[in-house]
RONU-912166 format. One record per residue (C-alpha): residue number from 1; residue in one letter; x, y, z. Coordinates in steps of 0.25 Angstrom, whole numbers. Layout:
<atoms>
[atom NUM,'A',[X,Y,Z]]
...
</atoms>
This chain:
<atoms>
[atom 1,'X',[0,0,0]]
[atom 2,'X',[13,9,3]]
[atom 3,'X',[15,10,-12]]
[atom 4,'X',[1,16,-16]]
[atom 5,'X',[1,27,-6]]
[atom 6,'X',[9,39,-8]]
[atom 7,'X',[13,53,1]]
[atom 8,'X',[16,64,-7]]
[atom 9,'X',[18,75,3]]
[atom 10,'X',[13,82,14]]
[atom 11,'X',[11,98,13]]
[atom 12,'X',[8,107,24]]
[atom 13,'X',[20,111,31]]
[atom 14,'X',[20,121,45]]
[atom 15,'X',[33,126,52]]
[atom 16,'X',[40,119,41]]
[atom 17,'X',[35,106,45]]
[atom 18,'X',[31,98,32]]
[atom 19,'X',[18,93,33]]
[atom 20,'X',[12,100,46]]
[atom 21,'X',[-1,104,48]]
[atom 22,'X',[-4,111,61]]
[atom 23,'X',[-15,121,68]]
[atom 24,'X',[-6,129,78]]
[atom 25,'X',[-9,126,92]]
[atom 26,'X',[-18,112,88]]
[atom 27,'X',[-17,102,80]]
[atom 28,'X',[-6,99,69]]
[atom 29,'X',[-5,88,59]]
[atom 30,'X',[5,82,50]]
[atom 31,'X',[-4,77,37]]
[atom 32,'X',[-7,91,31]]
[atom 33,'X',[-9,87,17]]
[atom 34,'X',[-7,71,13]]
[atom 35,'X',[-8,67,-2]]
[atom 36,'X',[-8,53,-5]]
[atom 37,'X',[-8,44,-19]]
[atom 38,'X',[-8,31,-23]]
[atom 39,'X',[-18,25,-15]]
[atom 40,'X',[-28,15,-18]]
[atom 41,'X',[-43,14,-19]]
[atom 42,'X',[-47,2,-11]]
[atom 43,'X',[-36,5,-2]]
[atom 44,'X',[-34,9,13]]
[atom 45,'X',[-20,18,18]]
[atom 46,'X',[-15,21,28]]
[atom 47,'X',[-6,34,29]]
[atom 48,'X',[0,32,43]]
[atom 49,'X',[5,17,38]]
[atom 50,'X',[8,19,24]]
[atom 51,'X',[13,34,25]]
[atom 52,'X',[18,35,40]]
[atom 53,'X',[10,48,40]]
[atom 54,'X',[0,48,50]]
[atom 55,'X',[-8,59,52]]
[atom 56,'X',[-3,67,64]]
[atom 57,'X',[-9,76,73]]
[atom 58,'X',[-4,83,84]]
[atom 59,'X',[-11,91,95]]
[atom 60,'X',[-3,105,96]]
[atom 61,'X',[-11,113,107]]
[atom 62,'X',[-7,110,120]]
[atom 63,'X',[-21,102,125]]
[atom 64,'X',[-26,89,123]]
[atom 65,'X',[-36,88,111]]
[atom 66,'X',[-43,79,103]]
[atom 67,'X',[-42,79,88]]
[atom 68,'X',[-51,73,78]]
[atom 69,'X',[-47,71,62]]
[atom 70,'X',[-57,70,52]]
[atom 71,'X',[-58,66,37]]
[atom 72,'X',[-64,77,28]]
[atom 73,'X',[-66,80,14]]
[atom 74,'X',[-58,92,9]]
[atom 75,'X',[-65,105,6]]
[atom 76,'X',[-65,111,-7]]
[atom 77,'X',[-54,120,-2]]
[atom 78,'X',[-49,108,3]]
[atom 79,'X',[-46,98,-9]]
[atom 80,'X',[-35,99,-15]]
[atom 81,'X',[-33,100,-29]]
[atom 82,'X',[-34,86,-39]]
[atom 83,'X',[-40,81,-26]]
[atom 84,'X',[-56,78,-22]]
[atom 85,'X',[-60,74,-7]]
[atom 86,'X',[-61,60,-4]]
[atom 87,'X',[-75,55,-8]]
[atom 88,'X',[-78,48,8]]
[atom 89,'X',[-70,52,20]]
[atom 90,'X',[-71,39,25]]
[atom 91,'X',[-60,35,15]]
[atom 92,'X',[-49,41,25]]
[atom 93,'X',[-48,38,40]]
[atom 94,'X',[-41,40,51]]
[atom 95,'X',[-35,35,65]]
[atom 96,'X',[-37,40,74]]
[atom 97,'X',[-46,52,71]]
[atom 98,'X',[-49,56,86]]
[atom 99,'X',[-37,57,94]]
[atom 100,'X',[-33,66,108]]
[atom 101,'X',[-22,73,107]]
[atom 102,'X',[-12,80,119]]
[atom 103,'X',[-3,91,119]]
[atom 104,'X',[6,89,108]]
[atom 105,'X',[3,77,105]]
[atom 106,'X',[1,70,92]]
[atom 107,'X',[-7,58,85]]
[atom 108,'X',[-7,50,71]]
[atom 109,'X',[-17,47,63]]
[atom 110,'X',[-18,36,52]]
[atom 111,'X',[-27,41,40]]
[atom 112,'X',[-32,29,32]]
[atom 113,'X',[-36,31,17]]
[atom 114,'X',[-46,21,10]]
[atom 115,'X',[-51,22,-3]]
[atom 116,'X',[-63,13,-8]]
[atom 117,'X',[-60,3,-18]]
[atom 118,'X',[-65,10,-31]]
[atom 119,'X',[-60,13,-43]]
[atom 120,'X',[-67,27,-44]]
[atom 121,'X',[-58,32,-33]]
[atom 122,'X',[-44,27,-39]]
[atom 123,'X',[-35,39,-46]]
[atom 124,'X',[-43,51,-37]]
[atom 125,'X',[-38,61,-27]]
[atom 126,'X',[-44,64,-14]]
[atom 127,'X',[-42,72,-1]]
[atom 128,'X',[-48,72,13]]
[atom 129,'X',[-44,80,26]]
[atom 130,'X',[-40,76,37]]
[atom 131,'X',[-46,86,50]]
[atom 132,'X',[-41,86,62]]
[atom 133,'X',[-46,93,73]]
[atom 134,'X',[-49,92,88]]
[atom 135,'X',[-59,90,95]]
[atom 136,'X',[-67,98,105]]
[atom 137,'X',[-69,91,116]]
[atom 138,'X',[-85,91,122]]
[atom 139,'X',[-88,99,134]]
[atom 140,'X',[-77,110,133]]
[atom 141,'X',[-82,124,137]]
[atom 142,'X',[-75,135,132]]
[atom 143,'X',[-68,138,119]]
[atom 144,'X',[-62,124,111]]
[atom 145,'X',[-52,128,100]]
[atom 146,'X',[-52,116,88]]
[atom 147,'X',[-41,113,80]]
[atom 148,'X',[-42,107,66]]
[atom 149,'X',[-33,103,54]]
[atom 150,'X',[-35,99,39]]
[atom 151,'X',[-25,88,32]]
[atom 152,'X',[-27,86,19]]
[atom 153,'X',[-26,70,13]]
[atom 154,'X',[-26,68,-3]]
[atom 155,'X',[-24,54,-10]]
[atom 156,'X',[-24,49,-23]]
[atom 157,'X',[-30,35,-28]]
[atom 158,'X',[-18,38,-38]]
[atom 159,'X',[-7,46,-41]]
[atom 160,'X',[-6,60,-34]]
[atom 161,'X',[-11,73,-43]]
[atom 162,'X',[3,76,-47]]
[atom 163,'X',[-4,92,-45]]
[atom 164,'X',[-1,86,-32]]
[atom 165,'X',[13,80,-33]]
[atom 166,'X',[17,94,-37]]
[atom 167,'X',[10,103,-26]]
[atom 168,'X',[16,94,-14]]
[atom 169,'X',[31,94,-19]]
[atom 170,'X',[30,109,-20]]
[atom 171,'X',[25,109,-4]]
[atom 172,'X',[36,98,-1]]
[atom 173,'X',[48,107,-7]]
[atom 174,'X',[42,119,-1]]
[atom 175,'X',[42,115,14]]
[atom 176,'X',[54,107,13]]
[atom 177,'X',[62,114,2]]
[atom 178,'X',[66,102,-3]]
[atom 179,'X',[66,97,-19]]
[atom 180,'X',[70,85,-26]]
[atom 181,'X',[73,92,-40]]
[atom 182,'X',[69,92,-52]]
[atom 183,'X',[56,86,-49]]
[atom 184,'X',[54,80,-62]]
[atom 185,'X',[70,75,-68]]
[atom 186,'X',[69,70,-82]]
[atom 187,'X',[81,61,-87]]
[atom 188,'X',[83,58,-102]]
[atom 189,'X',[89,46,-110]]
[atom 190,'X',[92,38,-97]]
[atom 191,'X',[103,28,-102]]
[atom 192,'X',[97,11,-100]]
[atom 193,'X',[103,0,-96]]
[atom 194,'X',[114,7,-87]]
[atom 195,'X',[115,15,-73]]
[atom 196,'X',[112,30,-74]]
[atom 197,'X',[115,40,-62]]
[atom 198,'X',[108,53,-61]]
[atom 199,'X',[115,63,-53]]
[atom 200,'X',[113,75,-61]]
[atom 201,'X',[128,71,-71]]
[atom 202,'X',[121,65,-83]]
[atom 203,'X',[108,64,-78]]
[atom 204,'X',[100,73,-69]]
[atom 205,'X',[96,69,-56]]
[atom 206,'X',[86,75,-45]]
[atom 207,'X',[92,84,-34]]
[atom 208,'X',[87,83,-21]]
[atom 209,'X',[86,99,-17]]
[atom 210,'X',[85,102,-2]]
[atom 211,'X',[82,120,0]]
[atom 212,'X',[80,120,16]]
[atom 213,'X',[86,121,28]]
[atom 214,'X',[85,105,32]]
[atom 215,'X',[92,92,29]]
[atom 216,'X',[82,79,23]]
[atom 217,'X',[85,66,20]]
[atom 218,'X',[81,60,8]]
[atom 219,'X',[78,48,4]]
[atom 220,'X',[75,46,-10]]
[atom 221,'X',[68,34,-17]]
[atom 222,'X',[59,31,-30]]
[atom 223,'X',[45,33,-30]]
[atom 224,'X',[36,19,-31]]
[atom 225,'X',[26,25,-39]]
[atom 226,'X',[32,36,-46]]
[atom 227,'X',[20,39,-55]]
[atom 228,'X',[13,46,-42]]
[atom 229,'X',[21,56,-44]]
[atom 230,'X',[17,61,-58]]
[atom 231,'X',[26,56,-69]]
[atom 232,'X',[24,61,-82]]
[atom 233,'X',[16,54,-91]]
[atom 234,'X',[27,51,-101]]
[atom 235,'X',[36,43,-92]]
[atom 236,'X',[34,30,-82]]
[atom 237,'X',[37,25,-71]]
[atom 238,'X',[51,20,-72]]
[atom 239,'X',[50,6,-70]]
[atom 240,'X',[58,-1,-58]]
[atom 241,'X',[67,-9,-67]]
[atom 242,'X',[73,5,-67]]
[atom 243,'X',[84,7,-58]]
[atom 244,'X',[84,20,-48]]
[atom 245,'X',[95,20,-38]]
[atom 246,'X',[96,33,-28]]
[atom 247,'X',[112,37,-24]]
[atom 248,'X',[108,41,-11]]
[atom 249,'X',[93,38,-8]]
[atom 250,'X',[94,45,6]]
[atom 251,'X',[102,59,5]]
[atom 252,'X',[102,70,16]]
[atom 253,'X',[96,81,11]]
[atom 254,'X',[106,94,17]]
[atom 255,'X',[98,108,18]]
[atom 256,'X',[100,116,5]]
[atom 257,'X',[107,105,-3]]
[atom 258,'X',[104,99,-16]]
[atom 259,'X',[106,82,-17]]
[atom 260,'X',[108,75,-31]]
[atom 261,'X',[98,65,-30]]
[atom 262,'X',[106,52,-39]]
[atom 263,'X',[100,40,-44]]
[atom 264,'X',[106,31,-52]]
[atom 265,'X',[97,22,-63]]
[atom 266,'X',[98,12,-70]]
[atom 267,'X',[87,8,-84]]
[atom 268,'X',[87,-7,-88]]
[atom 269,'X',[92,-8,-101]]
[atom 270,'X',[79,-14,-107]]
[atom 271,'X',[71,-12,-120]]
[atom 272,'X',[59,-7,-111]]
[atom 273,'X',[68,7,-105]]
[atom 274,'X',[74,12,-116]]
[atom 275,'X',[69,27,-121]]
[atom 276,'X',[56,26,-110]]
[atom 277,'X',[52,37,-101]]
[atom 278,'X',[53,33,-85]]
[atom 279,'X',[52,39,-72]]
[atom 280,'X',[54,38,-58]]
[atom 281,'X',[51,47,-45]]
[atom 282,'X',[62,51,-35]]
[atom 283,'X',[55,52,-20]]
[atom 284,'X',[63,57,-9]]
[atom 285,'X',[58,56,5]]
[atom 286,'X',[63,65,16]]
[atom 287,'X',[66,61,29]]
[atom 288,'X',[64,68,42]]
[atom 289,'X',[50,74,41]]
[atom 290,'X',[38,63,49]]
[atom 291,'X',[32,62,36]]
[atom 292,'X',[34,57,22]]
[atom 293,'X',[40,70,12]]
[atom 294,'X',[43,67,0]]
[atom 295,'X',[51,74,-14]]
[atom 296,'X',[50,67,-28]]
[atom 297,'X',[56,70,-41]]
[atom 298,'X',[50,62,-54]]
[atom 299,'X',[62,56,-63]]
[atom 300,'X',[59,56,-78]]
[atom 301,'X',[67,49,-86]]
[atom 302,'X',[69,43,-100]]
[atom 303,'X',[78,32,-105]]
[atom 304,'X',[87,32,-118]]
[atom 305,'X',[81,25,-132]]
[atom 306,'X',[87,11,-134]]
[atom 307,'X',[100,13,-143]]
[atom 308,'X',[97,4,-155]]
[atom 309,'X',[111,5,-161]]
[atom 310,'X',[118,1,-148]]
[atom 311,'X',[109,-11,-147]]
[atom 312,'X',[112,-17,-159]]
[atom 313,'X',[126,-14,-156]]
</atoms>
């Protein structure tokens, strides 16, 4: 199930925290804005297991209090845009949805997503919010101050609007001032049948660009399902007979420093990969923050025509 679920980003940010939604004085969260793709109708997830990404809330008055979080469906000023609200709230729960809370203190809460079996609602793009808010307890004379918080969730029975793709890297590089550049690399007449290095010499390579004041650590790896993250249309998915091998596939990223980011490849010297159009997707994960972040950078490549004079040589 791990393969079919995808996190792009999250995208509030508050006193440079990434991803921090908060009420000063009340309640904060850290599941501000949640896009999902790749799920399945028929199919029930959970985001805390599959994800690690619980939805937190913690209590940030200095009483105890007890909070509530309810499934809505988003307001016109709410939904996003490419996105409609869920057809039945039911489709997503969570546990717990009452909890107490003391001074400081925190919970998690898992939110399960399920989707009917039927075919109507496969390649569609929803959103719900998540509220949370405390509750008043009965009996209380006097003035009662409530806190409430919207989160925003949206997944795809398919691949993410690539609108999408585009708004959440741009909020990425902005609160962390981090890049993995160009985003789109196209490489031409890639020899076959022998081992190709692309360090930015003979051919170009991505730069892992780092603009801020603090040190991450990178780990870099291929996507699964590259084609989530908007290919064009005129080239595929490179197929994994294709070799990709990353030079360092951890690196420190130092404040203000740019990182080449070398790969060496290596194209079976078969009939079937000569003068084709491939791609892959470069994804590299950054350490340190309490929940997934992610940079990408799409790889476009193209391998030479078949010599016809060397073959008959």
């Amino acid at each position: 199930m791990k393969r079919c679920l995808c996190l792009i980003a999250m995208v509030l940010f508050a006193n440079s925290l990434f991803a921090q939604q908060e009420v000063k004085h009340g309640l904060s969260t850290k599941f501000a804005d949640v896009i999902l793709s790749g799920l399945k109708p028929g199919m029930v997830y959970s985001i805390k297991k599959e994800k690690g990404l619980p939805y937190k809330v913690m209590n940030k008055t200095d009483k105890e209090i007890d909070v509530e979080v309810v499934v809505e469906k988003p307001s016109s000023s709410e939904l996003k845009e490419g996105y409609e609200p869920v057809p039945d709230v039911s489709w997503v729960k969570l546990f717990p949805t009452i909890f107490h809370l003391g001074p400081g203190e925190g919970t998690d809460c898992d939110v399960i997503i399920s989707i009917p079996d039927e075919e109507k609602y496969a390649n569609r793009h929803f959103q719900i919010m998540l509220v949370t808010q405390t509750l008043e307890k009965p009996g209380i004379r006097g003035i009662a101050i409530s806190f409430a918080l919207a989160s925003r969730l949206r997944f795809s029975t398919g691949p993410t609007p690539v609108e999408v793709l585009e708004e959440q890297r741009k909020k990425v590089l902005e609160a962390l001032k981090m890049d993995l550049a160009p985003f789109s690399l196209f490489l031409s007449e890639l020899p076959v049948g022998e081992k190709i290095k692309l360090d930015g010499k003979k051919f170009s390579t991505l730069q892992l660009v780092n603009r801020g004041n603090e040190d991450y650590r990178i780990e870099f790896q291929l996507a699964k399902n590259p084609e989530r993250y908007g290919l064009r249309k005129d080239y595929q998915p490179m197929p994994e007979t294709i070799e990709v091998d990353f030079k360092k596939k951890k690196m420190e990223s130092k404040k203000r420093s740019i990182n080449d980011v070398i790969m060496e490849m290596e194209i079976p010297d078969e009939e079937e990969f000569y003068g084709k159009n491939f791609a892959f997707v470069v994804v590299a994960k950054i350490s340190w923050f309490d929940i997934p972040i992610e940079l990408y950078s799409r790889v476009y490549f193209k391998t030479q025509e078949k010599n016809e004079e060397k073959e008959e040589k």
